[in-house]
Biopython code that builds the backbone (N, CA, C, O; Angstrom):
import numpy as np
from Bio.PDB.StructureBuilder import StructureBuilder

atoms = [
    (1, "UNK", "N", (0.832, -1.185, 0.000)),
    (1, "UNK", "CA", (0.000, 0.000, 0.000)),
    (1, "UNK", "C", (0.874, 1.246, 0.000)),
    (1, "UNK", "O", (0.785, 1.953, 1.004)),
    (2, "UNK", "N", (1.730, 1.639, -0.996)),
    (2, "UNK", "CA", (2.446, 2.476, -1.466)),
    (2, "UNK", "C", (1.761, 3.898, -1.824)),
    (2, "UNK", "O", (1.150, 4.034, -2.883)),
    (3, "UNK", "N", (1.904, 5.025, -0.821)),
    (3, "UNK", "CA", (1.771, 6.238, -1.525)),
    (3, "UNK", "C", (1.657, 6.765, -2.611)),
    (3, "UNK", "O", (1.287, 7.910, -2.350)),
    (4, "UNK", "N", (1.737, 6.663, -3.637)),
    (4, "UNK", "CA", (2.194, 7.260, -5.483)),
    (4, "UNK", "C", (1.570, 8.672, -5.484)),
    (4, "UNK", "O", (0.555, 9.040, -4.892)),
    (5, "UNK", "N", (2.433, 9.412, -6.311)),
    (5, "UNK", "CA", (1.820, 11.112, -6.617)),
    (5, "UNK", "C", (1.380, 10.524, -7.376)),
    (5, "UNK", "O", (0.362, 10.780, -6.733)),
    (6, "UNK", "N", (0.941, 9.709, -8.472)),
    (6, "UNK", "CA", (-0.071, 9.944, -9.476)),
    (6, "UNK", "C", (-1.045, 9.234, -9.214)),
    (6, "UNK", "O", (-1.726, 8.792, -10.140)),
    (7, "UNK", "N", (-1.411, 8.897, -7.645)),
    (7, "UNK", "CA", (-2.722, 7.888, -7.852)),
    (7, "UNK", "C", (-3.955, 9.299, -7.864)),
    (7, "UNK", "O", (-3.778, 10.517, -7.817)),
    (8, "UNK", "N", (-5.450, 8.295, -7.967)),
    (8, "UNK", "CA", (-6.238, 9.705, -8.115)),
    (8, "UNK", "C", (-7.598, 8.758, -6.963)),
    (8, "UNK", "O", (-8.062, 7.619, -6.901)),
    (9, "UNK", "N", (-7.725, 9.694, -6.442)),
    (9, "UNK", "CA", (-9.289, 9.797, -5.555)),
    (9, "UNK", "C", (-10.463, 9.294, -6.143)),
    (9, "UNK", "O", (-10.326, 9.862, -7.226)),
    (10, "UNK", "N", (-11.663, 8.575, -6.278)),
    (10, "UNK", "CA", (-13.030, 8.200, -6.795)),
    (10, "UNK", "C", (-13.745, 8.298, -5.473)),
    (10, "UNK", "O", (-13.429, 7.478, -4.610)),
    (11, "UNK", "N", (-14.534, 9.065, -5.245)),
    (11, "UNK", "CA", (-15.456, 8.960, -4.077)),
    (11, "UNK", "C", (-16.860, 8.744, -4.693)),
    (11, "UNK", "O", (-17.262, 9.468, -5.604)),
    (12, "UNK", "N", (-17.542, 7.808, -4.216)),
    (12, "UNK", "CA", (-19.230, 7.704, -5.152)),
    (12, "UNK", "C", (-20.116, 8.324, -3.528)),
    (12, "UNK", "O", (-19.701, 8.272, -2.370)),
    (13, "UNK", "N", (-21.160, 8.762, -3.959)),
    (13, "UNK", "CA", (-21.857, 9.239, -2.522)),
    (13, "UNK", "C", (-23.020, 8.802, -3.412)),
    (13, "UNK", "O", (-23.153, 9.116, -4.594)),
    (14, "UNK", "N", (-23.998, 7.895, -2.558)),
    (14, "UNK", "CA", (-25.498, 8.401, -2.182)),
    (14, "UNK", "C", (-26.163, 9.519, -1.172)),
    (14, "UNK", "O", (-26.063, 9.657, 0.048)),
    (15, "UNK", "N", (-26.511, 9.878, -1.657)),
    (15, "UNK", "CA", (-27.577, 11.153, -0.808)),
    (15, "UNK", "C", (-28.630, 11.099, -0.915)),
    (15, "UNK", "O", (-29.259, 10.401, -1.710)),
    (16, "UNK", "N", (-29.274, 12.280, 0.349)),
    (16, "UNK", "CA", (-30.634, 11.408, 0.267)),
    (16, "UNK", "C", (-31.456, 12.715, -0.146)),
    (16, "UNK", "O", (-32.339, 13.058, 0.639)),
    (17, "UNK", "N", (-31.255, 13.487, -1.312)),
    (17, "UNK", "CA", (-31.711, 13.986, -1.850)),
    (17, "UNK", "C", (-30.362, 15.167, -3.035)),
    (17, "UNK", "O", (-29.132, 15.132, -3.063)),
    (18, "UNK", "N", (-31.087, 15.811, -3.608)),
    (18, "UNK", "CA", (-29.851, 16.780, -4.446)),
    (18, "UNK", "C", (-29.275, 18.095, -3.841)),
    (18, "UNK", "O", (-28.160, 18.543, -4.109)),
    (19, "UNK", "N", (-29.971, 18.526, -3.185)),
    (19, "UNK", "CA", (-29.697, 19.973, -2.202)),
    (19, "UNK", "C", (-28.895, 19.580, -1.189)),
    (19, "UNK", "O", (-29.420, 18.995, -0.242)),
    (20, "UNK", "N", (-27.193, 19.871, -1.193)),
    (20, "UNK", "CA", (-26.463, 19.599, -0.633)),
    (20, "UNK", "C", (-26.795, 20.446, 0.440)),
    (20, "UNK", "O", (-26.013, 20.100, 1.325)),
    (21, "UNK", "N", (-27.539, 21.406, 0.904)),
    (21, "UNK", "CA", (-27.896, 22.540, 1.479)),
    (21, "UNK", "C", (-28.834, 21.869, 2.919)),
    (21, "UNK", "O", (-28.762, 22.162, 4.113)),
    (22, "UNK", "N", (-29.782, 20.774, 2.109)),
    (22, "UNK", "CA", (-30.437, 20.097, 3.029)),
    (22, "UNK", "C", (-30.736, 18.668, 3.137)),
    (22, "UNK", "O", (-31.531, 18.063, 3.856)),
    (23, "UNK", "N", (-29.797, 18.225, 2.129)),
    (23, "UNK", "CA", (-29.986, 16.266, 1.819)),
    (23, "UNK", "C", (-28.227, 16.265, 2.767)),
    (23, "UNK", "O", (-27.439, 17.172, 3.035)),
    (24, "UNK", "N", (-28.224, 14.843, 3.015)),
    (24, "UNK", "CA", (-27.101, 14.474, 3.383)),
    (24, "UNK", "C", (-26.710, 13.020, 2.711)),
    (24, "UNK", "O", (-27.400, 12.307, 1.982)),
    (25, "UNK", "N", (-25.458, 12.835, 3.170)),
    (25, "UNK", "CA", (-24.866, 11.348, 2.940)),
    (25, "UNK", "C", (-25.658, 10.414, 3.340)),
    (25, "UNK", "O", (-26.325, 10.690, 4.337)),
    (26, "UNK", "N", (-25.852, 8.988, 2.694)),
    (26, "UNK", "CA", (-26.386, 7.873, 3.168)),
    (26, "UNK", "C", (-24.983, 6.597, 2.715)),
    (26, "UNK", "O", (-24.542, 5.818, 3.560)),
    (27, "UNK", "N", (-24.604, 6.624, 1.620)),
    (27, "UNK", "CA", (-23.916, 5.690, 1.906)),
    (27, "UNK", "C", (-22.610, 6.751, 0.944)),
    (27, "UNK", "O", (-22.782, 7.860, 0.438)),
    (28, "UNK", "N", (-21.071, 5.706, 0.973)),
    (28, "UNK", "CA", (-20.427, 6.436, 0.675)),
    (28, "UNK", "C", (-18.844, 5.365, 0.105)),
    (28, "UNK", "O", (-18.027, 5.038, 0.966)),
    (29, "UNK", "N", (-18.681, 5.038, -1.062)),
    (29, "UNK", "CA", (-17.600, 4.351, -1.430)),
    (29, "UNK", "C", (-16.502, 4.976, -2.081)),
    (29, "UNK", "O", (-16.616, 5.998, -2.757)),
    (30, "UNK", "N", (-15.191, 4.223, -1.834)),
    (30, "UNK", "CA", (-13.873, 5.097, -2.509)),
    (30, "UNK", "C", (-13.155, 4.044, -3.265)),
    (30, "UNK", "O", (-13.109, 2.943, -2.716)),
    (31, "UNK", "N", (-12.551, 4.181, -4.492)),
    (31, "UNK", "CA", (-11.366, 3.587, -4.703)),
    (31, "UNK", "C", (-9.815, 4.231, -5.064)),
    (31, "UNK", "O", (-9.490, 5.379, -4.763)),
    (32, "UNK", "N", (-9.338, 3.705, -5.443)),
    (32, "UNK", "CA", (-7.907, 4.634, -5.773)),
    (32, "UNK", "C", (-7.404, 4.300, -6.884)),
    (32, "UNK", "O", (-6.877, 3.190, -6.802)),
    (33, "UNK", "N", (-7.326, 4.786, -7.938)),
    (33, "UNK", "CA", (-6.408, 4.526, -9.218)),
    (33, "UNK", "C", (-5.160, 5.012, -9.013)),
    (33, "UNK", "O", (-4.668, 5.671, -8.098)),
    (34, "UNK", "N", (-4.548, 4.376, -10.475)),
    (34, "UNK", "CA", (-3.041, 4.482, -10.333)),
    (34, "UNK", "C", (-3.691, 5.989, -11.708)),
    (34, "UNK", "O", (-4.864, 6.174, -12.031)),
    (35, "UNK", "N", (-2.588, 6.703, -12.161)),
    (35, "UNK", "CA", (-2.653, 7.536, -13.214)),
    (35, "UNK", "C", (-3.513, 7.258, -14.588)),
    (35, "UNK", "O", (-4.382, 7.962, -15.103)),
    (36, "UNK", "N", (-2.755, 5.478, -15.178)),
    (36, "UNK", "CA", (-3.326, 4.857, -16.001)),
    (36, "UNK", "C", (-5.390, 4.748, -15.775)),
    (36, "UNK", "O", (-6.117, 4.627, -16.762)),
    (37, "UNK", "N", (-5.764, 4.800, -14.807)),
    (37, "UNK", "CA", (-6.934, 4.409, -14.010)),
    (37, "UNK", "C", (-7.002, 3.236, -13.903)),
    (37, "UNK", "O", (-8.078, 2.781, -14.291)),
    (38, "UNK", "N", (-6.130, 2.356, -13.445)),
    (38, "UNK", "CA", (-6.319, 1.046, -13.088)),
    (38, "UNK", "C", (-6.665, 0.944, -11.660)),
    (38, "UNK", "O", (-6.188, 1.841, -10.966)),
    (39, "UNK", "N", (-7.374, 0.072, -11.068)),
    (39, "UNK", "CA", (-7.120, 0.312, -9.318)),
    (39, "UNK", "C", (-6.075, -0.225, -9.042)),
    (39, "UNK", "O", (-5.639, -1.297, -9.463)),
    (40, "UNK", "N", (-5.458, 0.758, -8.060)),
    (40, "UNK", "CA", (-4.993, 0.178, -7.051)),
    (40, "UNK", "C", (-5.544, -0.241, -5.733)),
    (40, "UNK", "O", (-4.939, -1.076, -5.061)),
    (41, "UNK", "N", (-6.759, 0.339, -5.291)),
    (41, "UNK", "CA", (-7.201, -0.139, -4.333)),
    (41, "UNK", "C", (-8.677, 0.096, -3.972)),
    (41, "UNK", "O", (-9.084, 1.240, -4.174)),
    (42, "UNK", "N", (-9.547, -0.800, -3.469)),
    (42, "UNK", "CA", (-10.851, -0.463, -3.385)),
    (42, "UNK", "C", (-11.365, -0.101, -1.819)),
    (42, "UNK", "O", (-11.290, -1.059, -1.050)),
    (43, "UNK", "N", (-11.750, 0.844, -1.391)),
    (43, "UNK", "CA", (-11.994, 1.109, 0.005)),
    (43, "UNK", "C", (-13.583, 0.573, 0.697)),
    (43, "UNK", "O", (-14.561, 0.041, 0.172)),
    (44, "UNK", "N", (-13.282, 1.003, 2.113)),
    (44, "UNK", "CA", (-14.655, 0.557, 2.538)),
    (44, "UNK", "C", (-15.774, 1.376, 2.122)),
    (44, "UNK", "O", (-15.927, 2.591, 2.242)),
    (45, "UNK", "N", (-16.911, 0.060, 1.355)),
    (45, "UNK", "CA", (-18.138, 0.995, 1.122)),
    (45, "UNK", "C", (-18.928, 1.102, 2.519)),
    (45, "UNK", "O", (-18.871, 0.307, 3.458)),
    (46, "UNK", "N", (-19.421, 1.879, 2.453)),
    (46, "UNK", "CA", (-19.995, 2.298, 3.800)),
    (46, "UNK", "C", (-21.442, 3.144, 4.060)),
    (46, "UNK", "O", (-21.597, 4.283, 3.622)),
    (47, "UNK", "N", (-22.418, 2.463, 4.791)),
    (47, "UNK", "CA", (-23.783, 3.047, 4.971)),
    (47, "UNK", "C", (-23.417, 3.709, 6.215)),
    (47, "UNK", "O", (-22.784, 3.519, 7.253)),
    (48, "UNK", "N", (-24.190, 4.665, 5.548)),
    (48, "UNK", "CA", (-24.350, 5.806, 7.017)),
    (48, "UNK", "C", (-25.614, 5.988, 7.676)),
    (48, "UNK", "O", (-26.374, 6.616, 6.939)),
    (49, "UNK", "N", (-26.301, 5.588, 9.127)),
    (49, "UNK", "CA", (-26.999, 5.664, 9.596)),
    (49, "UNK", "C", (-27.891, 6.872, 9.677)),
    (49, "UNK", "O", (-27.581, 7.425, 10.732)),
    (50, "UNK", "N", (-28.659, 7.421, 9.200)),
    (50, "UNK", "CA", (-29.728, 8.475, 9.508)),
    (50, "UNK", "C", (-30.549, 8.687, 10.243)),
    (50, "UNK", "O", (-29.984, 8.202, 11.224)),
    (51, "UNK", "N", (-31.486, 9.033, 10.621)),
    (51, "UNK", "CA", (-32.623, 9.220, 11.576)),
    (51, "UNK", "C", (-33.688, 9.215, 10.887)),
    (51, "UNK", "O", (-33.651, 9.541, 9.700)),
    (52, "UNK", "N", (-35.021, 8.786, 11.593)),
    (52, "UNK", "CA", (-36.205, 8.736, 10.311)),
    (52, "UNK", "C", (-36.701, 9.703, 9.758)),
    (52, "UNK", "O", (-37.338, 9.600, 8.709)),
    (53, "UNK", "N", (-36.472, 10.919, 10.433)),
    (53, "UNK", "CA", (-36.715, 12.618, 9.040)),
    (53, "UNK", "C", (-35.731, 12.546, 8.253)),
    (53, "UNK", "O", (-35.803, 13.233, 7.234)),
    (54, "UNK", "N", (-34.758, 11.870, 8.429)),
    (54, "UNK", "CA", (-33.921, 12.010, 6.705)),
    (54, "UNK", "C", (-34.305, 11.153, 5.706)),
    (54, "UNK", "O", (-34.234, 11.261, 4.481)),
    (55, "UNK", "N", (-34.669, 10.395, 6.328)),
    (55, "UNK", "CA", (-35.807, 9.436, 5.252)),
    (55, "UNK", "C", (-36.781, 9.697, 5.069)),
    (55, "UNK", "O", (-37.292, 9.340, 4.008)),
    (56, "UNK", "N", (-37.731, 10.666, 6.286)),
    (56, "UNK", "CA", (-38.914, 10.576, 5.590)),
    (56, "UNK", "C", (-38.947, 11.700, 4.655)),
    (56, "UNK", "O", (-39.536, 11.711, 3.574)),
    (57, "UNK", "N", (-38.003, 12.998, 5.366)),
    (57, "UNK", "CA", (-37.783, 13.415, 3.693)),
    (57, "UNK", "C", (-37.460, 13.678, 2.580)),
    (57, "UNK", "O", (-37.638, 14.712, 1.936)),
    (58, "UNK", "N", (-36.724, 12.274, 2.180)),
    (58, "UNK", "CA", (-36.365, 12.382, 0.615)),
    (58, "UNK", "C", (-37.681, 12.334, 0.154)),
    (58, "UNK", "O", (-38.674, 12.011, 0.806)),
    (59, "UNK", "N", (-37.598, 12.822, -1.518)),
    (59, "UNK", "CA", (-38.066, 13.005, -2.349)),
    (59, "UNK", "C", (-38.695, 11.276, -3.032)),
    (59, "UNK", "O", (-38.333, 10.185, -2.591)),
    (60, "UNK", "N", (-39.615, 11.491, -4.094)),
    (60, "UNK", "CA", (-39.994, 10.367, -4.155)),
    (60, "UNK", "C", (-39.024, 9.445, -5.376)),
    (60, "UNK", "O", (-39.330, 8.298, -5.700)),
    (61, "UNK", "N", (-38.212, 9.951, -5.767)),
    (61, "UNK", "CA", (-37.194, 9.267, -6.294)),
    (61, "UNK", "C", (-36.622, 8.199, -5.668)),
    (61, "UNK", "O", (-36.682, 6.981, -5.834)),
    (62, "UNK", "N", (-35.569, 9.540, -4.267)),
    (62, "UNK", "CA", (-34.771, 8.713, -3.729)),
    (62, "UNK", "C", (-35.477, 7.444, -2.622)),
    (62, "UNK", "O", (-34.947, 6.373, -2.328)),
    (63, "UNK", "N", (-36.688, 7.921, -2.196)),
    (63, "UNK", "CA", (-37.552, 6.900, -1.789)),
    (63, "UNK", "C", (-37.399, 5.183, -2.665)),
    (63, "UNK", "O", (-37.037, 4.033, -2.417)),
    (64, "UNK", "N", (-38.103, 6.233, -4.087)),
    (64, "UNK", "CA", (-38.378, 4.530, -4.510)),
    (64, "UNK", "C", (-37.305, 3.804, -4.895)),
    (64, "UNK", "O", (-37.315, 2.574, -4.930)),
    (65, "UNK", "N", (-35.883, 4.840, -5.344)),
    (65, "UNK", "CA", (-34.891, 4.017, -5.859)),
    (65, "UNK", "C", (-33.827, 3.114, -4.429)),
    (65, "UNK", "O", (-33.237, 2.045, -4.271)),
    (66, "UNK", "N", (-34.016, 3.963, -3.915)),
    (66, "UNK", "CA", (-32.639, 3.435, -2.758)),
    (66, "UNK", "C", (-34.075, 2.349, -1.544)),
    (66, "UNK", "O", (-33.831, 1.277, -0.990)),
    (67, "UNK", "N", (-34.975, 2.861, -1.505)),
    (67, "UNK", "CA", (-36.264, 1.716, -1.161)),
    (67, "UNK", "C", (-36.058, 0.232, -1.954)),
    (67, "UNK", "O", (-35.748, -0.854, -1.465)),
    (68, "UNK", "N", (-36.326, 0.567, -3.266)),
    (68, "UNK", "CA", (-36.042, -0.882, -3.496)),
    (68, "UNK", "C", (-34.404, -1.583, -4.086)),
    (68, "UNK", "O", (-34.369, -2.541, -4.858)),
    (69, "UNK", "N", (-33.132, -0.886, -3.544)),
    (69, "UNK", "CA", (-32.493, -1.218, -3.708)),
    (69, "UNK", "C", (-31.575, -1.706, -2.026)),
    (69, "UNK", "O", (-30.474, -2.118, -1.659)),
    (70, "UNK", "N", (-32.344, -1.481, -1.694)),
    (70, "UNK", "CA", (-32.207, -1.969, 0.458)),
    (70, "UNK", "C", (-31.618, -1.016, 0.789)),
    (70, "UNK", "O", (-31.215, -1.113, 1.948)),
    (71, "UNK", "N", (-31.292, 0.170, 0.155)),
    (71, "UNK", "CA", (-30.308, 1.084, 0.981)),
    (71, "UNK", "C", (-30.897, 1.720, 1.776)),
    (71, "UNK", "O", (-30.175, 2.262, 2.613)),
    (72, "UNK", "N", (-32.073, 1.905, 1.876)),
    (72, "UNK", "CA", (-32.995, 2.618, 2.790)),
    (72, "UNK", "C", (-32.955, 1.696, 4.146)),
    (72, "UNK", "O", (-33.001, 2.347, 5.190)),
    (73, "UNK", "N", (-32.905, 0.795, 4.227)),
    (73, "UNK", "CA", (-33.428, -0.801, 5.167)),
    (73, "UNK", "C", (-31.729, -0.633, 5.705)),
    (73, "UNK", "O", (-31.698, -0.380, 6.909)),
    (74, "UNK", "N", (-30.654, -0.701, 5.211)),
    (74, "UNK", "CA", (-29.702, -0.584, 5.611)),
    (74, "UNK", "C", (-29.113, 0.623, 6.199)),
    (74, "UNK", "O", (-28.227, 0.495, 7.043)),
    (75, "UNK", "N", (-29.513, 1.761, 5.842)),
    (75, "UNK", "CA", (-29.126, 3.172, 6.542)),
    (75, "UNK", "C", (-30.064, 3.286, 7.695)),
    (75, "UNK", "O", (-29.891, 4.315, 8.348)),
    (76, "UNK", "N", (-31.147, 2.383, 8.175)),
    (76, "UNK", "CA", (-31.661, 2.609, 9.327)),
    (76, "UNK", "C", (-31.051, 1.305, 10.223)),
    (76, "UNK", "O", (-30.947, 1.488, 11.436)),
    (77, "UNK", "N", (-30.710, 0.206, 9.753)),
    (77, "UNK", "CA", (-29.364, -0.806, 10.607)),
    (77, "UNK", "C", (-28.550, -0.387, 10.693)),
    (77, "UNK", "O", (-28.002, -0.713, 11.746)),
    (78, "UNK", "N", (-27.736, 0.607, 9.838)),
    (78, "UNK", "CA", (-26.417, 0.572, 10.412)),
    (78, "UNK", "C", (-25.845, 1.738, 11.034)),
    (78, "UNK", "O", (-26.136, 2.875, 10.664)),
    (79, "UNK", "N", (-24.839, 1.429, 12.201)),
    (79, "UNK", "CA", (-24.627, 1.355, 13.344)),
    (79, "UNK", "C", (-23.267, 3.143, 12.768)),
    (79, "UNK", "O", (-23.297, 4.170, 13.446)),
    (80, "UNK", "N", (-22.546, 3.034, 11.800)),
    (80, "UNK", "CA", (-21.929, 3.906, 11.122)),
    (80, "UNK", "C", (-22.606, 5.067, 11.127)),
    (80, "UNK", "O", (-23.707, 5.023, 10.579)),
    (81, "UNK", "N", (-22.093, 6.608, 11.819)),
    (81, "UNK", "CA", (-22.111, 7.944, 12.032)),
    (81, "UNK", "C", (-21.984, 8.011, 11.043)),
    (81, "UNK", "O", (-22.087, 7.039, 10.296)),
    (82, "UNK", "N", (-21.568, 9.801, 10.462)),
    (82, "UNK", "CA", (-21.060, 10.332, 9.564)),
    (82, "UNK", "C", (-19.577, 10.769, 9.749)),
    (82, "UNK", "O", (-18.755, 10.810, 8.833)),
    (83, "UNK", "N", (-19.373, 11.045, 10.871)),
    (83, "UNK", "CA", (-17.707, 10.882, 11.811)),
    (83, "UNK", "C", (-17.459, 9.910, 11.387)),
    (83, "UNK", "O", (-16.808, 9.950, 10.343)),
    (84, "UNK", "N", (-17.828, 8.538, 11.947)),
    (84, "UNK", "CA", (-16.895, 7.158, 11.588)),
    (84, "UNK", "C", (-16.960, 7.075, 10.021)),
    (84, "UNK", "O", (-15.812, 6.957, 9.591)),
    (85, "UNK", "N", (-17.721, 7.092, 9.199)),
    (85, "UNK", "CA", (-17.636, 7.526, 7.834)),
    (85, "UNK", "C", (-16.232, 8.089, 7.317)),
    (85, "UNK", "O", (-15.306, 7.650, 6.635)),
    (86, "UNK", "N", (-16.463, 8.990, 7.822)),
    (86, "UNK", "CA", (-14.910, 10.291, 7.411)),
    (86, "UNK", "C", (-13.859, 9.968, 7.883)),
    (86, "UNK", "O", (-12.858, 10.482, 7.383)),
    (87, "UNK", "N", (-13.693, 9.015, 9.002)),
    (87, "UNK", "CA", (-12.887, 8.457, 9.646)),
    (87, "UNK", "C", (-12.127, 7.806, 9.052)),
    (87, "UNK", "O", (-10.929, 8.074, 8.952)),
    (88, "UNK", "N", (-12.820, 6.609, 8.436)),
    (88, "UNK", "CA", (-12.717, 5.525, 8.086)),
    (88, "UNK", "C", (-12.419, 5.927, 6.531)),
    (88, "UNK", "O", (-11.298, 5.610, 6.134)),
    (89, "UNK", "N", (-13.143, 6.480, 5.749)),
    (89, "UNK", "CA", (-12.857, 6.968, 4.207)),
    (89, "UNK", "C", (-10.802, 8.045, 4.346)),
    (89, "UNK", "O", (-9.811, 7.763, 3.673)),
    (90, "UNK", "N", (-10.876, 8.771, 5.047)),
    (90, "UNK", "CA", (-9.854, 9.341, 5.449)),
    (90, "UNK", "C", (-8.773, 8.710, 5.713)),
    (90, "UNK", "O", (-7.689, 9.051, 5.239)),
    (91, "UNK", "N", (-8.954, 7.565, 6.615)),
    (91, "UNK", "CA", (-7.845, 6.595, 6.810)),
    (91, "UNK", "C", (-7.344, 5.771, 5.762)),
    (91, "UNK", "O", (-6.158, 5.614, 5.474)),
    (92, "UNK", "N", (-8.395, 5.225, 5.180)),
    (92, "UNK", "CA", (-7.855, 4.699, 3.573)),
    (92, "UNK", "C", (-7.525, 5.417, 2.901)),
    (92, "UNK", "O", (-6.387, 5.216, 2.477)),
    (93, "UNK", "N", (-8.015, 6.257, 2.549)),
    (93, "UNK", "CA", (-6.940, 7.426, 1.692)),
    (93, "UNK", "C", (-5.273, 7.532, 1.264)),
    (93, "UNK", "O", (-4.453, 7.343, 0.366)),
    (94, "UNK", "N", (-5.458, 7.944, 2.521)),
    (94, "UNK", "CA", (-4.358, 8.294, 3.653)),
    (94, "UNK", "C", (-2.821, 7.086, 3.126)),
    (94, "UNK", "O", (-1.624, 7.242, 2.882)),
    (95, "UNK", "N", (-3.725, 6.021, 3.166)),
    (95, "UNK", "CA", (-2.981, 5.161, 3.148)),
    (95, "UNK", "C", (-2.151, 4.945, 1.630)),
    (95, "UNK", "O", (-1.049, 4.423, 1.464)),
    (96, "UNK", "N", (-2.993, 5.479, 0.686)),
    (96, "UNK", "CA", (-2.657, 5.730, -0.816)),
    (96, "UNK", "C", (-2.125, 7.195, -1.749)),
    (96, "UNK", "O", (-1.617, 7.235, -2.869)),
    (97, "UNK", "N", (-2.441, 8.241, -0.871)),
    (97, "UNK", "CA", (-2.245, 9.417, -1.838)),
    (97, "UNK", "C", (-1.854, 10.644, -0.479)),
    (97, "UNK", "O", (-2.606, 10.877, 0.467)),
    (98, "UNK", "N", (-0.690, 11.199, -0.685)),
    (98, "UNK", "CA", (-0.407, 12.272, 0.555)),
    (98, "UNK", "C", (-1.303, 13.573, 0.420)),
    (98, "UNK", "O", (-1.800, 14.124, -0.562)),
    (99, "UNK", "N", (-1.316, 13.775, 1.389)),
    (99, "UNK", "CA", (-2.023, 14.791, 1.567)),
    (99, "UNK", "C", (-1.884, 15.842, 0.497)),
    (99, "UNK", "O", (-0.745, 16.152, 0.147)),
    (100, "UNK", "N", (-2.764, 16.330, 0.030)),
    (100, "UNK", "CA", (-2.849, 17.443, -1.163)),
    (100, "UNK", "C", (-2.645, 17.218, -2.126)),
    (100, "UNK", "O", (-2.455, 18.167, -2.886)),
    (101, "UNK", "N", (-2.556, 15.648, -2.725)),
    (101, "UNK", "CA", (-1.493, 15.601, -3.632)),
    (101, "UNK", "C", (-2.807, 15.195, -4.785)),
    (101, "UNK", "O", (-2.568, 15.330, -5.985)),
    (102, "UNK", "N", (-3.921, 14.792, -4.416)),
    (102, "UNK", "CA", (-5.055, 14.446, -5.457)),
    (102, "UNK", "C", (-6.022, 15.074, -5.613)),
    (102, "UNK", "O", (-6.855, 14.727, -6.451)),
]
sb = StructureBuilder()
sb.init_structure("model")
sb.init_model(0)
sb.init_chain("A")
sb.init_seg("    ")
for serial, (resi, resn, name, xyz) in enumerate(atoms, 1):
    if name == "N":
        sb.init_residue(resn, " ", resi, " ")
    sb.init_atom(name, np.array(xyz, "f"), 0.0, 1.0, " ", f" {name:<3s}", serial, name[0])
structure = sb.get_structure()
């Protein structure tokens, strides 16, 4: 798990709506390419626990799509903050690309 200046960052986010203003994170995956974009490494995907007004108000999109794809059923099991999230996404990083460098 070698540092490289040319690896590059991929962060995918679900949210639970488009208004970064008033939707938040629900789940949240990373990987790391080398320059070429090959991976070098795939990080922890990770659900982030919400409370039931962040569910109850998404929109009816994110309802029906992340509803019938369990992510809804899983962001109310799991046990993952938005701290341990950042924690945890940060630490893998960390482990691949120095600080500032992607």
């Amino acid at each position: 798990m070698a540092v490289a200046a040319g690896n590059l960052i991929w962060i995918d986010l679900e949210m639970s709506g488009l208004d970064p203003e008033t939707c938040t994170i629900i789940e949240i995956a990373t990987i790391v390419t080398d320059s070429q974009l090959e991976i070098v490494a795939e990080g922890p995907c990770l659900v982030i626990h919400q409370p039931d007004a962040v569910i109850e108000a998404m929109d009816e999109w994110n309802t029906t799509h992340h509803g019938a794809s369990g992510l809804i059923d899983a962001v109310r099991a799991s046990t993952i903050d938005l701290a341990e999230a950042e924690r945890q996404t940060i630490g893998f990083i960390s482990q691949h690309v120095a600080r500032g460098a992607s």
